[in-house]
C-alpha positions as CSV (number, residue, x, y, z in Angstrom):
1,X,10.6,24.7,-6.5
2,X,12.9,27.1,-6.0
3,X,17.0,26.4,-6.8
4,X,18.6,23.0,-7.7
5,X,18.2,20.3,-5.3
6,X,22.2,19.9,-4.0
7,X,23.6,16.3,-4.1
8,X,23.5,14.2,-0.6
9,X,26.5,14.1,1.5
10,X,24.7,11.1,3.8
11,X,21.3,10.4,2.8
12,X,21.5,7.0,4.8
13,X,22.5,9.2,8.1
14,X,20.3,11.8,7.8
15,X,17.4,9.4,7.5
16,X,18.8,7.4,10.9
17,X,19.2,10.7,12.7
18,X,15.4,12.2,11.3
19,X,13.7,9.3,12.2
20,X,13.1,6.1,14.5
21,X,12.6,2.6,13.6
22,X,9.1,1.3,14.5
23,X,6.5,-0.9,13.6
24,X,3.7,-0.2,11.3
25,X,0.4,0.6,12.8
26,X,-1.3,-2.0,10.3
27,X,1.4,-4.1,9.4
28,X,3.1,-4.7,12.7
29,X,5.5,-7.7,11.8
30,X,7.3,-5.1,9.2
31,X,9.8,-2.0,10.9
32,X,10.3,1.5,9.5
33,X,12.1,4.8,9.8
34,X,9.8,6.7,10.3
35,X,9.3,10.4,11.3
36,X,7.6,12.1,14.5
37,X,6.4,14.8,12.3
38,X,5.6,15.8,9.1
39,X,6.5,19.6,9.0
40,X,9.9,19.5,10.7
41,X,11.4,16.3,8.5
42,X,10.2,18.4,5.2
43,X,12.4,21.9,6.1
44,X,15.1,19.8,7.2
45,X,15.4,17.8,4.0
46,X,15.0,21.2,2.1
47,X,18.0,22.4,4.3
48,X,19.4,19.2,3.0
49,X,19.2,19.4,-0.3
50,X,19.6,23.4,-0.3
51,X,15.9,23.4,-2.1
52,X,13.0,24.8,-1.4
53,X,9.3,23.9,-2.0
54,X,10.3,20.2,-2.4
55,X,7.9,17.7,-2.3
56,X,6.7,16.5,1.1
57,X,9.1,13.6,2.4
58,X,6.6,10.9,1.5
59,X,9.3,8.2,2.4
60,X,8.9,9.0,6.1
61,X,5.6,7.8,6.4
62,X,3.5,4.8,6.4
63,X,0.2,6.2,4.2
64,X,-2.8,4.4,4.8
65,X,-2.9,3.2,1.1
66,X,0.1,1.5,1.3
67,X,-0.3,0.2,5.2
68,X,-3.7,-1.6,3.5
69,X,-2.1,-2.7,0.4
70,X,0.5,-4.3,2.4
71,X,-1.4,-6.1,5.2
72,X,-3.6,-7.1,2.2
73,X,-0.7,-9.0,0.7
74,X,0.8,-10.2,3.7
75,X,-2.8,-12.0,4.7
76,X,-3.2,-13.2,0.3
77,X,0.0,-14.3,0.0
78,X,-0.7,-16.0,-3.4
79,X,-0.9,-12.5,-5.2
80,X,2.2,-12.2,-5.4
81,X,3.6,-15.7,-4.5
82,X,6.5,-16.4,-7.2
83,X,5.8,-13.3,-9.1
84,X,7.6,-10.6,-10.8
85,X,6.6,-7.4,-8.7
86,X,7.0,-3.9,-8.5
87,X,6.1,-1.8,-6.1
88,X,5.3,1.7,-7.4
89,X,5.7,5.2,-6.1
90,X,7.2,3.2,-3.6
91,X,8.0,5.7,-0.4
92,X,9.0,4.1,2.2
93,X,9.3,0.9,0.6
94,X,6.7,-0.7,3.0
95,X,4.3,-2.4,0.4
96,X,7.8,-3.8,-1.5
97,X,9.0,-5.6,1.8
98,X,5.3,-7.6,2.3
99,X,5.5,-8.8,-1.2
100,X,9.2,-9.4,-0.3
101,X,8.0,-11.5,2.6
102,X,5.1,-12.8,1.0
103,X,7.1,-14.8,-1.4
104,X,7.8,-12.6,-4.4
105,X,10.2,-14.1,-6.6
106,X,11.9,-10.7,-7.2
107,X,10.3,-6.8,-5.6
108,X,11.4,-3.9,-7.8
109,X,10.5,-0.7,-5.9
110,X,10.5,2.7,-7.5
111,X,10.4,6.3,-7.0
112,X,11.7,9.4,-7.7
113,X,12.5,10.9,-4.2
114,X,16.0,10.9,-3.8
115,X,15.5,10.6,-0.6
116,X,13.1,7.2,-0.8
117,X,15.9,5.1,-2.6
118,X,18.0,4.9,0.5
119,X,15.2,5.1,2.8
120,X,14.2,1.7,1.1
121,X,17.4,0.2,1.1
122,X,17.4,1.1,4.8
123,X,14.1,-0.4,5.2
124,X,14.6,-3.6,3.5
125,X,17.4,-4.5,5.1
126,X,16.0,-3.9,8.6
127,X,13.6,-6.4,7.8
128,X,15.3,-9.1,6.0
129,X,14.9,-8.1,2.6
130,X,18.0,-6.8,1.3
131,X,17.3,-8.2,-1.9
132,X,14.7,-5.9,-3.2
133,X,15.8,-4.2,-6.2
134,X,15.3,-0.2,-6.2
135,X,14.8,2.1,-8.9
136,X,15.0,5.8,-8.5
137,X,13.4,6.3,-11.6
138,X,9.9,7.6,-13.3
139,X,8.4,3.9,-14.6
140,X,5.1,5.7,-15.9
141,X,5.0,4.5,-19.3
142,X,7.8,1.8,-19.4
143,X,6.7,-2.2,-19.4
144,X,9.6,-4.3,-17.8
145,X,7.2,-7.8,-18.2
146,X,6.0,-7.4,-14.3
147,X,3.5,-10.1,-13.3
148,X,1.9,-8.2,-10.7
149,X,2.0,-4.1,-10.1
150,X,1.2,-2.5,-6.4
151,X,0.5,1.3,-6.2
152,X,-0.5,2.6,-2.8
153,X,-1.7,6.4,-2.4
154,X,-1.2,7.5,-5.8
155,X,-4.9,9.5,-6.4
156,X,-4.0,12.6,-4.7
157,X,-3.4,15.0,-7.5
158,X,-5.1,15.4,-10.4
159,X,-2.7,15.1,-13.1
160,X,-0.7,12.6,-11.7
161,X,-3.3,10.3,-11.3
162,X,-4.9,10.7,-14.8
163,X,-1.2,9.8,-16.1
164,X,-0.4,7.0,-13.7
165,X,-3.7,5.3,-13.9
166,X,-3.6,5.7,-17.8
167,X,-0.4,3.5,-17.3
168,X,-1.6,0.8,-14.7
169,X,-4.7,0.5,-17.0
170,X,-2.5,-0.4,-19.9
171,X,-0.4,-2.6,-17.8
172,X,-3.7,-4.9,-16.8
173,X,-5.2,-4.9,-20.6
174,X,-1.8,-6.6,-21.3
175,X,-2.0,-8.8,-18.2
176,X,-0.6,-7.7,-15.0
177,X,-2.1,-7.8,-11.9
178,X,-3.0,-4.2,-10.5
179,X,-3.6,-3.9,-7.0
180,X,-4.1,-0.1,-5.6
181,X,-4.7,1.1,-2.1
182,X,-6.0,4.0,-1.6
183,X,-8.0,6.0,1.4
184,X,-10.9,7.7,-0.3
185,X,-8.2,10.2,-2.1
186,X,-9.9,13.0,-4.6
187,X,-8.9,11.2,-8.1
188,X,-9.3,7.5,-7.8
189,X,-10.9,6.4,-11.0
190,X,-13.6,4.4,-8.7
191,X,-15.5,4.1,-12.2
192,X,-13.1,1.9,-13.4
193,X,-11.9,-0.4,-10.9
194,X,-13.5,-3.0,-8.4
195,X,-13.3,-2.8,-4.5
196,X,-11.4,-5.7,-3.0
197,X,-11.6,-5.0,0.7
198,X,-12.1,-2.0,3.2
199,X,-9.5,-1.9,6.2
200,X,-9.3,0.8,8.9
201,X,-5.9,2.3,8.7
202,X,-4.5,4.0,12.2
203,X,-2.9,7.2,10.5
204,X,-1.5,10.5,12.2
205,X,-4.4,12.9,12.8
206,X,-1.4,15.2,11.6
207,X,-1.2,13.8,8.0
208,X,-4.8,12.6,7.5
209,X,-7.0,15.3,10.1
210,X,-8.0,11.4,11.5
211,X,-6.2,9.1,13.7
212,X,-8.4,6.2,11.3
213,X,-8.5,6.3,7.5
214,X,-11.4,4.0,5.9
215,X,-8.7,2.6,3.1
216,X,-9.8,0.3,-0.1
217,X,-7.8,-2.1,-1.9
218,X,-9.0,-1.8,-5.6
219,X,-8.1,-3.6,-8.8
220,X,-8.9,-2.3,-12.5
221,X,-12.0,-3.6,-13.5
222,X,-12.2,-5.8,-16.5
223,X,-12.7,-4.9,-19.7
Protein backbone atom coordinates (compact mmCIF):
# COMPACT_ATOMS: atom_id res chain seq x y z
CA UNK A 1 0.00 0.00 0.00
CA UNK A 2 1.46 2.96 -0.84
CA UNK A 3 0.82 6.44 1.55
CA UNK A 4 -1.78 6.82 4.42
CA UNK A 5 -5.27 6.26 3.53
CA UNK A 6 -6.81 10.10 4.00
CA UNK A 7 -9.98 10.41 6.22
CA UNK A 8 -13.54 10.52 4.20
CA UNK A 9 -15.12 13.75 3.54
CA UNK A 10 -18.70 11.78 2.45
CA UNK A 11 -18.29 8.12 2.42
CA UNK A 12 -22.26 7.79 2.47
CA UNK A 13 -22.23 10.08 -0.90
CA UNK A 14 -19.57 8.70 -2.64
CA UNK A 15 -21.10 5.24 -2.26
CA UNK A 16 -24.73 6.74 -3.64
CA UNK A 17 -22.95 8.47 -6.49
CA UNK A 18 -20.53 4.93 -7.33
CA UNK A 19 -23.13 2.75 -7.25
CA UNK A 20 -27.03 1.81 -7.83
CA UNK A 21 -29.47 0.24 -5.65
CA UNK A 22 -30.54 -3.19 -7.00
CA UNK A 23 -31.62 -6.47 -6.05
CA UNK A 24 -29.40 -9.41 -5.40
CA UNK A 25 -29.12 -11.98 -8.06
CA UNK A 26 -29.85 -14.79 -5.37
CA UNK A 27 -31.44 -13.02 -2.78
CA UNK A 28 -33.92 -10.88 -4.62
CA UNK A 29 -36.30 -9.70 -1.76
CA UNK A 30 -32.98 -7.80 -0.21
CA UNK A 31 -31.52 -4.26 -2.27
CA UNK A 32 -27.93 -3.13 -2.52
CA UNK A 33 -25.52 -0.49 -3.72
CA UNK A 34 -23.85 -1.98 -5.77
CA UNK A 35 -21.24 -1.20 -8.47
CA UNK A 36 -21.25 -1.68 -12.43
CA UNK A 37 -17.70 -2.51 -12.27
CA UNK A 38 -15.08 -3.72 -10.42
CA UNK A 39 -11.90 -1.84 -11.75
CA UNK A 40 -13.32 1.70 -12.05
CA UNK A 41 -15.07 1.76 -8.21
CA UNK A 42 -11.41 0.50 -6.89
CA UNK A 43 -9.20 3.65 -8.48
CA UNK A 44 -11.90 5.94 -7.57
CA UNK A 45 -11.97 4.89 -3.87
CA UNK A 46 -8.02 5.03 -4.04
CA UNK A 47 -8.54 8.66 -5.39
CA UNK A 48 -10.75 8.84 -2.44
CA UNK A 49 -8.82 7.98 0.16
CA UNK A 50 -5.45 9.49 -1.54
CA UNK A 51 -4.07 5.65 -1.26
CA UNK A 52 -2.92 3.44 -3.46
CA UNK A 53 -2.88 -0.41 -3.84
CA UNK A 54 -5.88 -0.63 -1.39
CA UNK A 55 -7.78 -3.47 -1.16
CA UNK A 56 -10.44 -4.25 -3.72
CA UNK A 57 -13.82 -2.45 -2.69
CA UNK A 58 -15.35 -5.76 -1.47
CA UNK A 59 -18.44 -3.81 -0.13
CA UNK A 60 -19.66 -3.17 -3.68
CA UNK A 61 -20.38 -6.43 -4.47
CA UNK A 62 -22.60 -9.23 -3.71
CA UNK A 63 -19.88 -12.42 -3.70
CA UNK A 64 -21.35 -15.66 -4.29
CA UNK A 65 -20.39 -16.84 -0.70
CA UNK A 66 -22.36 -14.50 0.84
CA UNK A 67 -25.41 -14.37 -1.89
CA UNK A 68 -25.65 -18.42 -0.76
CA UNK A 69 -25.13 -17.87 2.87
CA UNK A 70 -27.88 -15.49 2.75
CA UNK A 71 -30.53 -17.14 0.67
CA UNK A 72 -29.55 -20.14 2.83
CA UNK A 73 -30.76 -18.28 5.94
CA UNK A 74 -33.50 -16.49 4.58
CA UNK A 75 -35.10 -20.13 3.32
CA UNK A 76 -33.80 -21.84 7.43
CA UNK A 77 -34.96 -19.17 9.26
CA UNK A 78 -34.50 -21.04 12.57
CA UNK A 79 -30.62 -20.72 12.36
CA UNK A 80 -30.64 -17.78 13.43
CA UNK A 81 -34.21 -17.23 14.72
CA UNK A 82 -33.75 -15.31 18.29
CA UNK A 83 -30.02 -15.50 18.13
CA UNK A 84 -27.15 -13.42 18.91
CA UNK A 85 -25.41 -13.03 15.38
CA UNK A 86 -22.64 -11.69 13.69
CA UNK A 87 -21.95 -11.41 10.42
CA UNK A 88 -18.26 -11.48 9.70
CA UNK A 89 -16.04 -9.85 7.10
CA UNK A 90 -19.25 -8.44 6.43
CA UNK A 91 -18.86 -6.27 2.89
CA UNK A 92 -21.76 -5.23 1.83
CA UNK A 93 -23.62 -6.16 4.75
CA UNK A 94 -25.89 -8.48 2.64
CA UNK A 95 -25.66 -11.83 4.80
CA UNK A 96 -26.27 -9.40 8.19
CA UNK A 97 -29.62 -8.00 6.68
CA UNK A 98 -31.15 -11.93 5.96
CA UNK A 99 -30.33 -12.77 9.46
CA UNK A 100 -31.80 -9.30 10.16
CA UNK A 101 -34.95 -10.37 8.44
CA UNK A 102 -34.83 -13.77 9.32
CA UNK A 103 -35.54 -13.00 13.00
CA UNK A 104 -32.18 -12.35 14.62
CA UNK A 105 -32.56 -11.01 17.94
CA UNK A 106 -29.60 -8.63 17.41
CA UNK A 107 -27.01 -8.75 13.76
CA UNK A 108 -23.58 -7.36 14.55
CA UNK A 109 -21.69 -6.87 11.22
CA UNK A 110 -18.02 -6.33 10.94
CA UNK A 111 -15.24 -5.29 8.85
CA UNK A 112 -12.41 -3.43 8.41
CA UNK A 113 -13.05 -1.45 5.09
CA UNK A 114 -13.75 1.91 5.97
CA UNK A 115 -15.64 2.01 3.28
CA UNK A 116 -18.04 -1.15 4.20
CA UNK A 117 -19.25 0.45 7.60
CA UNK A 118 -21.29 3.02 5.82
CA UNK A 119 -21.98 0.98 2.87
CA UNK A 120 -23.79 -1.23 5.62
CA UNK A 121 -25.48 1.37 7.28
CA UNK A 122 -26.70 2.33 3.87
CA UNK A 123 -27.76 -1.02 3.19
CA UNK A 124 -29.64 -1.87 6.16
CA UNK A 125 -31.57 0.94 6.20
CA UNK A 126 -32.73 0.49 2.55
CA UNK A 127 -34.11 -2.59 3.67
CA UNK A 128 -35.58 -2.13 6.91
CA UNK A 129 -32.97 -2.93 9.08
CA UNK A 130 -31.60 -0.03 10.58
CA UNK A 131 -30.99 -1.76 13.61
CA UNK A 132 -28.00 -3.80 12.79
CA UNK A 133 -25.14 -2.96 14.81
CA UNK A 134 -21.72 -2.31 12.80
CA UNK A 135 -18.36 -2.76 13.83
CA UNK A 136 -15.46 -1.54 11.85
CA UNK A 137 -13.19 -3.52 13.63
CA UNK A 138 -10.72 -6.83 13.26
CA UNK A 139 -12.97 -9.56 15.57
CA UNK A 140 -10.36 -12.41 14.74
CA UNK A 141 -9.65 -13.54 18.07
CA UNK A 142 -12.15 -11.73 20.28
CA UNK A 143 -15.43 -13.88 21.78
CA UNK A 144 -18.40 -11.41 22.43
CA UNK A 145 -20.82 -14.67 23.52
CA UNK A 146 -22.45 -14.78 19.77
CA UNK A 147 -24.87 -17.68 19.35
CA UNK A 148 -24.38 -18.04 15.86
CA UNK A 149 -21.31 -16.75 13.52
CA UNK A 150 -21.77 -16.24 9.37
CA UNK A 151 -18.59 -15.75 7.28
CA UNK A 152 -19.18 -15.66 3.53
CA UNK A 153 -16.04 -15.64 1.11
CA UNK A 154 -13.38 -15.54 3.45
CA UNK A 155 -10.92 -18.60 1.91
CA UNK A 156 -9.31 -16.58 -0.70
CA UNK A 157 -5.87 -15.98 0.70
CA UNK A 158 -3.79 -18.02 2.38
CA UNK A 159 -2.94 -16.46 5.47
CA UNK A 160 -6.02 -14.98 6.19
CA UNK A 161 -7.83 -18.01 6.02
CA UNK A 162 -5.50 -20.10 8.25
CA UNK A 163 -6.08 -17.20 10.95
CA UNK A 164 -9.74 -16.76 10.52
CA UNK A 165 -10.69 -20.26 10.36
CA UNK A 166 -8.37 -20.93 13.43
CA UNK A 167 -10.86 -18.47 15.11
CA UNK A 168 -14.33 -19.75 13.86
CA UNK A 169 -12.97 -23.20 14.85
CA UNK A 170 -12.48 -22.05 18.32
CA UNK A 171 -15.68 -20.28 18.29
CA UNK A 172 -17.69 -23.72 17.49
CA UNK A 173 -15.56 -25.95 20.17
CA UNK A 174 -17.09 -23.38 22.60
CA UNK A 175 -20.52 -23.54 21.00
CA UNK A 176 -21.50 -21.19 18.31
CA UNK A 177 -22.97 -22.01 15.26
CA UNK A 178 -20.52 -21.51 12.25
CA UNK A 179 -22.07 -21.22 9.02
CA UNK A 180 -19.53 -20.37 5.89
CA UNK A 181 -20.29 -19.83 2.30
CA UNK A 182 -17.97 -20.16 0.06
CA UNK A 183 -17.53 -20.83 -4.02
CA UNK A 184 -14.89 -23.46 -4.27
CA UNK A 185 -12.20 -20.65 -3.10
CA UNK A 186 -8.32 -22.01 -2.87
CA UNK A 187 -8.10 -22.31 1.13
CA UNK A 188 -11.32 -23.60 2.46
CA UNK A 189 -10.32 -26.13 5.07
CA UNK A 190 -12.89 -28.73 3.26
CA UNK A 191 -11.08 -31.28 5.65
CA UNK A 192 -12.63 -30.00 8.49
CA UNK A 193 -15.98 -28.88 7.84
CA UNK A 194 -19.33 -30.60 6.44
CA UNK A 195 -21.24 -29.51 3.26
CA UNK A 196 -24.69 -28.21 4.00
CA UNK A 197 -26.06 -27.35 0.54
CA UNK A 198 -24.70 -26.48 -3.09
CA UNK A 199 -26.59 -23.30 -4.72
CA UNK A 200 -25.70 -21.86 -8.14
CA UNK A 201 -24.76 -18.27 -7.62
CA UNK A 202 -25.33 -15.74 -10.80
CA UNK A 203 -22.00 -13.75 -10.34
CA UNK A 204 -20.31 -11.12 -12.80
CA UNK A 205 -18.16 -13.03 -15.40
CA UNK A 206 -15.98 -9.87 -14.48
CA UNK A 207 -15.32 -10.82 -10.72
CA UNK A 208 -15.65 -14.67 -11.00
CA UNK A 209 -14.45 -15.39 -15.12
CA UNK A 210 -18.27 -17.08 -14.74
CA UNK A 211 -21.66 -15.60 -14.90
CA UNK A 212 -22.55 -18.92 -12.36
CA UNK A 213 -20.49 -19.86 -9.30
CA UNK A 214 -21.23 -23.58 -7.85
CA UNK A 215 -21.19 -21.99 -3.99
CA UNK A 216 -21.34 -24.33 -0.69
CA UNK A 217 -22.74 -23.58 2.55
CA UNK A 218 -20.36 -25.41 5.13
CA UNK A 219 -20.30 -25.78 8.85
CA UNK A 220 -17.16 -26.94 11.02
CA UNK A 221 -17.39 -30.48 11.40
CA UNK A 222 -17.61 -31.88 14.93
CA UNK A 223 -15.08 -32.78 16.88
Amino acid sequence: MTGTPRPIDDPAGFIRAETRLRAVPMVPEIVLHLADEAVPIWQRTEEELGAMGLPPPFWAFAWAGGQALARHILDHPGIVAGARVLDFASGSGLVAIAAARAGAASVEAADIDPFAAHAIALNAAANGAAGIAVLPADLVGQDRGWDVVLAGDIAYERDTAERVFAWLFALAARGAAVWIGDPGRSYLPRERLVKIADYAVPVSRELEDSEIKHTSVWRPRAG
